[in-house]
N, C-alpha and C positions, 0 to 999 in steps of 0.2 A: 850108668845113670846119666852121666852128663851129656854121651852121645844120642843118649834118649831124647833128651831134652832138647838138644839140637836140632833132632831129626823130625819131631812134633812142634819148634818153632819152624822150621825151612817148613812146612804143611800149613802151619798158620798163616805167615810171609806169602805161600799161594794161593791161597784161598785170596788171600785179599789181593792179591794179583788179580783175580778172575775177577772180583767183583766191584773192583772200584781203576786200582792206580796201571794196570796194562795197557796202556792206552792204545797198541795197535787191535788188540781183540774186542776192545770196548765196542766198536762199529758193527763186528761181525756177533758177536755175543747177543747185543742186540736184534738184529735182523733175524737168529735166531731163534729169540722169543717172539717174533713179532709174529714169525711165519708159521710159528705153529700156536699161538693164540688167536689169527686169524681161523685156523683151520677146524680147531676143536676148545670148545670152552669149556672144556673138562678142568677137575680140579688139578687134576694130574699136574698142568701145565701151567696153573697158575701158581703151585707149589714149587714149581721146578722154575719159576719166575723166580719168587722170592730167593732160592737159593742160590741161583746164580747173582743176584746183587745183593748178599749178606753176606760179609765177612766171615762172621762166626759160624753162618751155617756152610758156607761155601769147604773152610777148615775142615767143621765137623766132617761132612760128607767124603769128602778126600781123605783125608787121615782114617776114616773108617772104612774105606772100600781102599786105599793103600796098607793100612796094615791089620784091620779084622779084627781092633782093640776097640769097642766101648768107650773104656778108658782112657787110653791114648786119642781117642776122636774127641771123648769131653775134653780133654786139654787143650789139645790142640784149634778148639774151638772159642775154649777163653783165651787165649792165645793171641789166636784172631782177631777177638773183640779189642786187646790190649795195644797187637801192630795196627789198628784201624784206629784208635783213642788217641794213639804216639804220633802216627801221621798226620791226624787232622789237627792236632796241638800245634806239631811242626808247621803245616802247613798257616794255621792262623799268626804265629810267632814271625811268618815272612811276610804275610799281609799287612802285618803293623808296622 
């Protein structure tokens, strides 16, 4: 149970990795929405926007094509929203 747990916060922890705090991907993460919203403005891609800068969706999505749980992706996706609530907390708490 606990190692569950673990293993669906480390998926939440990347997810939010991918979608806000990795700063070396942030550039190229970008460039790769850019180049394929220039190319087709299908919904596809503007979905597949959104999930690359949501935290909770970025989890969900990872956590359910890493381990094919529903379940463990709903988690791991509040998760997500949680290490994304704790970071911007943290982060406001350094700005004052």
């Amino acid at each position: 149970m606990i190692e569950t747990l673990y293993i669906l916060l480390a998926y939440a922890i990347i997810g939010n990795m991918i979608a806000y705090d990795f700063t070396p991907l942030q550039p190229a993460k970008d460039k790769f929405i850019e180049f394929f919203n220039r190319r087709s403005t299908s919904l596809l891609f503007s979905l597949f926007d959104g999930v690359l800068n949501c935290s909770k969706c970025a989890s969900f999505w990872i956590t359910l094509i890493g381990r094919g749980s529903i379940l463990d992706a709903a988690v791991a996706g509040m998760l997500g929203y949680l290490v994304n609530y704790m970071y911007d907390r943290i982060k406001l708490w350094y700005e004052s």
